[in-house]
Backbone bond lengths (Angstrom), bond angles and torsions (degrees), N, CA, C in turn:
res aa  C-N    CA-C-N  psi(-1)  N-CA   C-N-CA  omega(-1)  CA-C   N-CA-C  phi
1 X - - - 1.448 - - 1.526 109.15 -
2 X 1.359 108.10 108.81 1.669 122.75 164.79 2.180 106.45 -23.98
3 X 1.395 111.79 154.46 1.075 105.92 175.81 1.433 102.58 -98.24
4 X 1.608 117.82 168.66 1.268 103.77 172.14 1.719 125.89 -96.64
5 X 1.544 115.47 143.22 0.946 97.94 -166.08 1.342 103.99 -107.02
6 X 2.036 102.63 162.41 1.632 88.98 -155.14 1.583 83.36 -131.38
7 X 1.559 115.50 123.58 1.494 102.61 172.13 1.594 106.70 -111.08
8 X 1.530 97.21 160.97 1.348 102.25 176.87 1.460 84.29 -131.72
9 X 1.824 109.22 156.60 1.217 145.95 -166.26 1.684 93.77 -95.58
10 X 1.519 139.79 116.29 1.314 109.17 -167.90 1.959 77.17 -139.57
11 X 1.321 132.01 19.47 1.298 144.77 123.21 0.992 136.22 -143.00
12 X 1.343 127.61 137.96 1.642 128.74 -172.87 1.403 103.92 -103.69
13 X 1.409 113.69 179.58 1.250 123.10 -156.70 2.122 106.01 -64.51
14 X 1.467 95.80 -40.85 1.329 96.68 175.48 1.581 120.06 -59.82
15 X 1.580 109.32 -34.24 1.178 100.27 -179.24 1.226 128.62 -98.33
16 X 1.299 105.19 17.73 1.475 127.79 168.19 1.493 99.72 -62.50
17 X 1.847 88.54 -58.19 2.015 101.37 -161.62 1.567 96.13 -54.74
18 X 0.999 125.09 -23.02 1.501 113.25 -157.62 1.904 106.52 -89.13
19 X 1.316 85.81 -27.45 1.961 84.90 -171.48 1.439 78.70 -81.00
20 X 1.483 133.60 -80.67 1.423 125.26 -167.84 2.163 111.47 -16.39
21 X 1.667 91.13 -69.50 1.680 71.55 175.67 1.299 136.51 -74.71
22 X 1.332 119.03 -1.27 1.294 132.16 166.21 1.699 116.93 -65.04
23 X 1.347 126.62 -49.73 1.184 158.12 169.46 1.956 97.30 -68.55
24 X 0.630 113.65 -10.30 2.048 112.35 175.55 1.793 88.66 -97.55
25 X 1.753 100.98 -70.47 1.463 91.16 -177.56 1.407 134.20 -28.16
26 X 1.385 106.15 -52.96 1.314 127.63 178.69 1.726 118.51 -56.81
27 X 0.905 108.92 -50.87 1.528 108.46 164.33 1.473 124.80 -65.78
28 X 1.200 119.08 -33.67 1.105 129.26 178.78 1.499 105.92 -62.34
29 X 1.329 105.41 -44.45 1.706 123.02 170.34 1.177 117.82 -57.76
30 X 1.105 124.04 -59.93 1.534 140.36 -178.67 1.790 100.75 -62.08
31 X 1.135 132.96 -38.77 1.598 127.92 172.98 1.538 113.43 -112.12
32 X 1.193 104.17 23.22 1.519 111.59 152.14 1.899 95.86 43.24
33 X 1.642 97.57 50.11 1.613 113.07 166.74 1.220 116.18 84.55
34 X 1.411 141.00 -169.74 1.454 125.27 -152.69 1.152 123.56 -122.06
35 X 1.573 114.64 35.68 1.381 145.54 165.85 1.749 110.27 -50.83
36 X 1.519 97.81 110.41 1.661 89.89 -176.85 1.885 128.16 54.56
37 X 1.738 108.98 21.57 1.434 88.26 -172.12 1.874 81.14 -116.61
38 X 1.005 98.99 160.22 1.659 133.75 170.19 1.533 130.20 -113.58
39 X 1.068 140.53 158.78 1.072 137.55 -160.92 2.034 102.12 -147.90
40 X 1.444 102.12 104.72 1.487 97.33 -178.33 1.741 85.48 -111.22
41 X 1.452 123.22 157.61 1.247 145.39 -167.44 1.867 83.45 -134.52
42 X 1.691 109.11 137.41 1.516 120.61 147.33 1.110 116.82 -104.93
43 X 1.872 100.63 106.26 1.752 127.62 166.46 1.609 98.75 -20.84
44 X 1.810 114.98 139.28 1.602 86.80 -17.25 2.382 99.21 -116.40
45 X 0.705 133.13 -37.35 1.062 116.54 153.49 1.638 140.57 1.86
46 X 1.663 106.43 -71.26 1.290 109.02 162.05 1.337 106.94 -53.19
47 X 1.255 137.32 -31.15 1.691 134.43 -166.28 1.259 110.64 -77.13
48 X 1.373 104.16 -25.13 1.788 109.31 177.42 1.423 104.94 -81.24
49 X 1.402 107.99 -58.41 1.937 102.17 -176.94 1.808 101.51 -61.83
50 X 1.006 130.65 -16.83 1.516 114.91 -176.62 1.848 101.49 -76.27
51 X 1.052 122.94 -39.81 1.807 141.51 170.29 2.113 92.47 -47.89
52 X 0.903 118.52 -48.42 1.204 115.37 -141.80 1.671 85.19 -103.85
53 X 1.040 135.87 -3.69 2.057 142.27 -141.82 1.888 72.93 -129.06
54 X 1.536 115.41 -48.67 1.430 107.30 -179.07 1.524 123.68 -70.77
55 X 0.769 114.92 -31.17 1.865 133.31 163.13 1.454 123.36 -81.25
56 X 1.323 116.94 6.23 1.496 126.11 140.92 1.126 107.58 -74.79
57 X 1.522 110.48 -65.81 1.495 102.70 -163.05 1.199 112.51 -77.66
58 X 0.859 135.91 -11.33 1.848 125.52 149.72 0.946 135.53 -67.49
59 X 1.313 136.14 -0.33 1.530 159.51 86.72 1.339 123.58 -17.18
60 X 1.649 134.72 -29.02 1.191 136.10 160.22 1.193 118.38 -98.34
61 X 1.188 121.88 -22.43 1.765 125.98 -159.58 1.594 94.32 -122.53
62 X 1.369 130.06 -58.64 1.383 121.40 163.17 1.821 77.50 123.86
63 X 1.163 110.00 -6.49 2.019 98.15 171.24 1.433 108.28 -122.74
64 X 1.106 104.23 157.45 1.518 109.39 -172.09 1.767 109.79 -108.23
65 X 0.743 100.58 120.23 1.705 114.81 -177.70 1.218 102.67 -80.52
66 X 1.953 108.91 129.38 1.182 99.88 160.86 1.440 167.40 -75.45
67 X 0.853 141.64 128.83 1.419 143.01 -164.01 1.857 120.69 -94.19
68 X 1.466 110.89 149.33 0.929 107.41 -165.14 1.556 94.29 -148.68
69 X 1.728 127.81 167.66 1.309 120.43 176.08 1.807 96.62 -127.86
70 X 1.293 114.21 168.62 1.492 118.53 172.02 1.544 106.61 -140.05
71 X 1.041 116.61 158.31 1.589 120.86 173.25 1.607 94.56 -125.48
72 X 1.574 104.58 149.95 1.322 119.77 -171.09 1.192 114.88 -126.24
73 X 1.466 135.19 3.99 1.178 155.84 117.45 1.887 119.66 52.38
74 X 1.665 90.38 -83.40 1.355 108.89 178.63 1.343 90.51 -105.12
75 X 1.300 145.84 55.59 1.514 138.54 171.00 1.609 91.12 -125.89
76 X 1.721 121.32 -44.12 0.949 112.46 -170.55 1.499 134.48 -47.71
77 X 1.288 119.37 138.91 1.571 115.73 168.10 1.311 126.47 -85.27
78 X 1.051 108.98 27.19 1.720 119.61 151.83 1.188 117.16 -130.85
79 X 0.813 117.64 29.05 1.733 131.46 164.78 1.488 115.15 -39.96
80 X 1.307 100.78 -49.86 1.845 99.58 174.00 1.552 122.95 -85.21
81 X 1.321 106.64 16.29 1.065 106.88 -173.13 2.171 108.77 -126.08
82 X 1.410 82.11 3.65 1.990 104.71 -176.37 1.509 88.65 -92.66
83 X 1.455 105.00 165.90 1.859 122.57 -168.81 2.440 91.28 -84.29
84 X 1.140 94.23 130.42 1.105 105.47 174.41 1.634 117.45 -22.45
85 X 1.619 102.88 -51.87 1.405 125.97 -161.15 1.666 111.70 -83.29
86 X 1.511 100.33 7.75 1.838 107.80 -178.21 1.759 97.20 -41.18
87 X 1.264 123.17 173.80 1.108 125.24 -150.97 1.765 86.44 -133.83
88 X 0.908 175.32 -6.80 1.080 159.51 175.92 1.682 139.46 36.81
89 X 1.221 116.03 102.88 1.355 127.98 -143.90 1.298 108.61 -89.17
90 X 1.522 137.90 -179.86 1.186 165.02 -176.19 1.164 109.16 -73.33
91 X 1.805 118.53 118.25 1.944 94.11 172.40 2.053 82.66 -122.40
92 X 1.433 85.26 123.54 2.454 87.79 -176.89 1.617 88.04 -104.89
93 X 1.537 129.50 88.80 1.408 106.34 129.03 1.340 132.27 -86.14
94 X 0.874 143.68 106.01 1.738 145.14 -177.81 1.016 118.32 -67.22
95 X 1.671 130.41 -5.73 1.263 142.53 -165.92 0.967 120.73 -150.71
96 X 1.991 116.76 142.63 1.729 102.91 -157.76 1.507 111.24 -77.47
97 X 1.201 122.22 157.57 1.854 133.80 -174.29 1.820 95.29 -78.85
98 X 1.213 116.30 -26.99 1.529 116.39 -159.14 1.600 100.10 -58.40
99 X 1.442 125.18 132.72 1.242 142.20 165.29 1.513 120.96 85.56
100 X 1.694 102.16 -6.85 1.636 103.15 -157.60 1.310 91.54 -101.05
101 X 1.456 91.72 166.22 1.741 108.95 161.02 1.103 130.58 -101.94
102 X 1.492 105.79 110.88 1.429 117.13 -159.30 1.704 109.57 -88.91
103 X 1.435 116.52 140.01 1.435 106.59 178.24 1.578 82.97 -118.70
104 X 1.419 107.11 118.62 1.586 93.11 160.77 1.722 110.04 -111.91
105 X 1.419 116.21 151.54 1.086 133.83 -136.92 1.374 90.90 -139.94
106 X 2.079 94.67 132.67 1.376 102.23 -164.12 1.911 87.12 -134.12
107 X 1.179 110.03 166.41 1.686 107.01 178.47 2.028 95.62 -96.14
108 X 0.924 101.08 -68.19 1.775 97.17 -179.36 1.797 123.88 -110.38
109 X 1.280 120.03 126.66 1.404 120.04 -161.98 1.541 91.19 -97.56
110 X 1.117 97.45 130.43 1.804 100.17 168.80 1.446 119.03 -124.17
111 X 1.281 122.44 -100.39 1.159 142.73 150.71 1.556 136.21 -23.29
112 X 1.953 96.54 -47.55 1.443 120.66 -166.09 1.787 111.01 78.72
113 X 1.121 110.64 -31.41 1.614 105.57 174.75 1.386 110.63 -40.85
114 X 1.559 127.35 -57.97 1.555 111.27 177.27 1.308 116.74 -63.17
115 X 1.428 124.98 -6.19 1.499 125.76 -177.44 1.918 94.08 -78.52
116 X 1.168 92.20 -54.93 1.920 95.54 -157.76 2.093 89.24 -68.26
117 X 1.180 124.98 -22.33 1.461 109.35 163.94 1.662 118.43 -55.04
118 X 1.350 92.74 -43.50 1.563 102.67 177.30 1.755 127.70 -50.60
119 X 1.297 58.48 -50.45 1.925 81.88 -167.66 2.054 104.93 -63.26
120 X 1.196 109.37 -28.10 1.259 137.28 174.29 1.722 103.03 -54.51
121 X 1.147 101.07 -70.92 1.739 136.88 -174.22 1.855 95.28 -44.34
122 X 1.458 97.00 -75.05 1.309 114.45 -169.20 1.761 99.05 -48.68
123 X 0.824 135.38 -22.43 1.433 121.98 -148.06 1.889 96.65 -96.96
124 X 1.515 96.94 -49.78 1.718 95.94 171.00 1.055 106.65 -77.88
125 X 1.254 134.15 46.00 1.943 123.55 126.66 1.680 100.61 -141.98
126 X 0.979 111.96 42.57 1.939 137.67 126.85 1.574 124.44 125.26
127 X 1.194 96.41 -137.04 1.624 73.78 -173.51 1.882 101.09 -147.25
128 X 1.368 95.77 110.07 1.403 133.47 174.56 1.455 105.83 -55.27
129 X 1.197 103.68 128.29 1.991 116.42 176.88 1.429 96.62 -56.41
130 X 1.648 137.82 -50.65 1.111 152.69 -172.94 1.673 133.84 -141.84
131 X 1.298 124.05 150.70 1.574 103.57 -160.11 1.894 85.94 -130.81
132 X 1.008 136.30 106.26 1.574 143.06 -166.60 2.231 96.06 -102.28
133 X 0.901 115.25 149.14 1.020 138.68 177.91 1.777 147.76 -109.83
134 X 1.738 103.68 58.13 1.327 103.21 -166.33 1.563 119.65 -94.08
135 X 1.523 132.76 128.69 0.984 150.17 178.47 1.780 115.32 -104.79
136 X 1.265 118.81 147.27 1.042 123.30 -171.71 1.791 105.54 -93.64
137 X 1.509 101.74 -47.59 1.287 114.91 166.00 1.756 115.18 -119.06
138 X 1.824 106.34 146.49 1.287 97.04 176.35 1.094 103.11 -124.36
139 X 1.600 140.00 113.51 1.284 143.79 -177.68 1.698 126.25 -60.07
140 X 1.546 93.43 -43.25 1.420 102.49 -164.88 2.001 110.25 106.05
141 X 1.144 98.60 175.93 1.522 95.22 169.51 1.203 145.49 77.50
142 X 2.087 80.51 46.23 1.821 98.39 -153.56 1.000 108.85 -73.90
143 X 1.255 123.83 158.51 1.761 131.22 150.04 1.376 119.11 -99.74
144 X 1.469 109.73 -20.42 1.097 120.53 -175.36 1.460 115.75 -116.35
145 X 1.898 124.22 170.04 1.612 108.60 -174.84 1.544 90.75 -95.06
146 X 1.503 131.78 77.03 1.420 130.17 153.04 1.216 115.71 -97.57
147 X 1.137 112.05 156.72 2.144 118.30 177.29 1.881 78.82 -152.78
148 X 1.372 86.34 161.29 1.230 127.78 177.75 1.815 115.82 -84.08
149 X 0.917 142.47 156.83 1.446 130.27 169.58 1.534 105.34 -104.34
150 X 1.678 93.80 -37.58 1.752 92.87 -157.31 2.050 82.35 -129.81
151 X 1.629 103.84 123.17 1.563 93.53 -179.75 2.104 104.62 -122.80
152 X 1.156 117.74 149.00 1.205 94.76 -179.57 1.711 118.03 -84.10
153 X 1.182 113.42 -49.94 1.254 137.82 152.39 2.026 132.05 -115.08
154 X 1.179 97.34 123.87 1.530 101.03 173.68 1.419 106.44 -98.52
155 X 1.514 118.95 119.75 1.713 152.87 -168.84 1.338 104.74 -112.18
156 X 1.196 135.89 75.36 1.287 121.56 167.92 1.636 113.50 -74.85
157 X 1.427 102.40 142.18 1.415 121.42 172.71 1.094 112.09 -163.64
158 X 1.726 93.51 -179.17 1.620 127.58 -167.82 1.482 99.75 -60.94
159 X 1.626 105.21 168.96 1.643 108.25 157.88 1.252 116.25 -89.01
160 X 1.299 101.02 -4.48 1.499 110.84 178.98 2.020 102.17 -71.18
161 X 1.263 111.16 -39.38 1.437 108.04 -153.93 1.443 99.97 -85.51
162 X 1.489 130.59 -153.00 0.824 127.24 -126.79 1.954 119.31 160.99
163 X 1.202 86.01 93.89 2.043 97.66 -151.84 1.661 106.69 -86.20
164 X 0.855 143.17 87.56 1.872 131.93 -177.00 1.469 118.01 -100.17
165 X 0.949 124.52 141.57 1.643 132.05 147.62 1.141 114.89 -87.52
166 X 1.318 92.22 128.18 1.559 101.02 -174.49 1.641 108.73 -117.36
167 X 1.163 110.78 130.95 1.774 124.35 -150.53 1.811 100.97 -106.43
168 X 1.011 121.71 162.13 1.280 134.48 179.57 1.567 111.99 -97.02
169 X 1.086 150.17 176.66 1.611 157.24 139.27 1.307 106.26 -31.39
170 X 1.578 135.13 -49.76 1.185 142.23 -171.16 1.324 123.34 -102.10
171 X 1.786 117.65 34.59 1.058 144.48 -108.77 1.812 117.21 -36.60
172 X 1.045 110.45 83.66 1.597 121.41 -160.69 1.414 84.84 -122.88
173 X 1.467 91.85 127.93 1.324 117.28 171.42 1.926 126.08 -53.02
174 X 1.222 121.57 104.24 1.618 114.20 -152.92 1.617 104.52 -100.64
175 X 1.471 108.11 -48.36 1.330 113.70 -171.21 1.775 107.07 -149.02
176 X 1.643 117.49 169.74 1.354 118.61 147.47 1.172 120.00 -134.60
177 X 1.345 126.25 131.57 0.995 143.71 -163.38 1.399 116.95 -107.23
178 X 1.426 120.78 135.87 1.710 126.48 178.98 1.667 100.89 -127.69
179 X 1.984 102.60 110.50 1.214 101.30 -166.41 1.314 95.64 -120.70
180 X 1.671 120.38 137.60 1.522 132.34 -171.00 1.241 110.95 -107.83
């Protein structure tokens, strides 16, 4: 018999909006406005909050910064240990990485392993003056020496539990969930 699983809602849609614009401010702060910065999202989650991190600040600044997504795919270090037939995703930057400051943008920080895939990823298509670090959620439970710069909420938990964003049809960020 399956265990039961018990989720709790530990952000709702409002308080999504609020870390999202909290987390725009903050960058905007931290690069003293949107001179040379970029916004890469890791497919596919991070790719949605980076869409939605760009439409704050075009709402504060009145310009829209560009955005870009990456897939980390073949970056991962368990690659040999994924089903042959993994499916391999989309990475759209449209714009060169050289000199800018890149915030790439993840929905939940755990481990850091999908961060250091990233960071991997990002580098062979060039080389960024700076690489900044925004998360929507920060779990805890590094393996690696990553931190976050800009976090929306810090959730500490078990290894048992289990942190999600949960996305809409229009992929708009709806809720987050901490399931035990």
């Amino acid at each position: 018999m399956a265990a039961d699983v018990l989720k709790t809602v530990i952000l709702d849609n409002s308080g999504i909006r609020r870390a999202l614009t909290r987390i725009s401010h903050e960058i905007l702060e931290k690069n003293k406005g949107l001179s040379d910065v970029v916004l890469v999202g890791i497919q596919s989650g991070g790719a949605h909050l980076a869409h939605e991190i760009s439409s704050c600040m075009e709402v504060i600044e009145g310009e829209r910064v560009p955005v870009g997504s990456i897939d980390i795919t073949l970056y991962r270090d368990d690659i040999k240990n994924q089903s042959p037939h993994r499916g391999v995703g989309k990475t759209d930057i449209a714009f060169s990485l050289e000199g800018r400051r890149v915030v790439l943008v993840d929905d939940v920080l755990f481990t850091g392993r999908t961060i250091r895939a990233a960071l991997d990823a990002l580098m062979d298509h060039g080389r960024p003056c700076c690489i900044q670090l925004a998360v929507l959620v920060d779990r805890g439970h590094r393996e690696l020496p990553i931190r976050a710069d800009f976090v929306g909420r810090n959730v500490p938990t078990s290894l048992k539990e289990n942190v999600e964003v949960i996305f809409d049809a229009q992929h708009q960020p709806i809720e987050v969930v901490l399931e035990k």
